[in-house]
N, C-alpha and C positions, 0 to 999 in steps of 0.2 A: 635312659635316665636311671640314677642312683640315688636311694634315699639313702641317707646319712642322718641318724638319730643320734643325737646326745644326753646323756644321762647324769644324774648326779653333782654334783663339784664343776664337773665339764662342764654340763649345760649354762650352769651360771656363769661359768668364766667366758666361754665365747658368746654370751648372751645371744644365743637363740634353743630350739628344742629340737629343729630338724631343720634338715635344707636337702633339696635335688639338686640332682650334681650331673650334670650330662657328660655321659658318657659312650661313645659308638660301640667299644670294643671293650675287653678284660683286660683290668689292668691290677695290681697288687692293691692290699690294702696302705702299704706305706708310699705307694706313685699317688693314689688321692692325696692321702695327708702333703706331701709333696706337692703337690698341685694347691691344694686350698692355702700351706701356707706363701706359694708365692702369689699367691691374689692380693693380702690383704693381714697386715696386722690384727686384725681381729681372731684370726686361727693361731697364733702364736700360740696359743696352751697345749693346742696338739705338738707341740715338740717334746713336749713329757713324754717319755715311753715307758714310761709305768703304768701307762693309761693301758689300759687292756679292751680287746675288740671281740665281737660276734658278727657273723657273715649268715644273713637267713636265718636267724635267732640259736645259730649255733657257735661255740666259744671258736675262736679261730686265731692265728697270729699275723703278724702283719705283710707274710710271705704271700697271704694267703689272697686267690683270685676274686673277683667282682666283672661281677658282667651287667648291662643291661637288664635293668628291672632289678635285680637285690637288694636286698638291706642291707646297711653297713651302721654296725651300733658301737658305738667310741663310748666309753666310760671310765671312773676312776674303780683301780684298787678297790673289792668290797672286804669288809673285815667284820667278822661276827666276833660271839662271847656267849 
């Protein structure tokens, strides 16, 4: 199983805040997004790739592996001042 947390702008747009995502094996952070959006119109915002990602609360890109038990956190662009 793979948590998948959403944050921000994201969370609102695919209206939920997390969801587990089964999975047996490691697979990229863009094979999930790849997976969730052929389930279901509701992930269409993950087709933004401007959204930026962390793997186990660390920054990661979307090359980047998930295995069984990780965290995977989808968010939008943050912009300070």
């Amino acid at each position: 199983m793979l948590d998948v947390i959403f944050f921000g702008s994201l969370r609102e747009r695919v209206g939920c805040d997390r969801i587990q995502f089964e999975i047996d094996q490691p697979m990229t952070v863009q094979a999930v997004i790849d997976t969730l959006l052929a389930q279901s119109e509701q992930w269409q915002p993950l087709v933004n790739r401007r959204m930026l990602c962390a793997v186990n609360q660390e920054v990661a890109n979307f090359n980047a592996q998930v295995c069984p038990g990780d965290e995977l956190a989808l968010f939008p662009p943050v912009t300070g001042g």
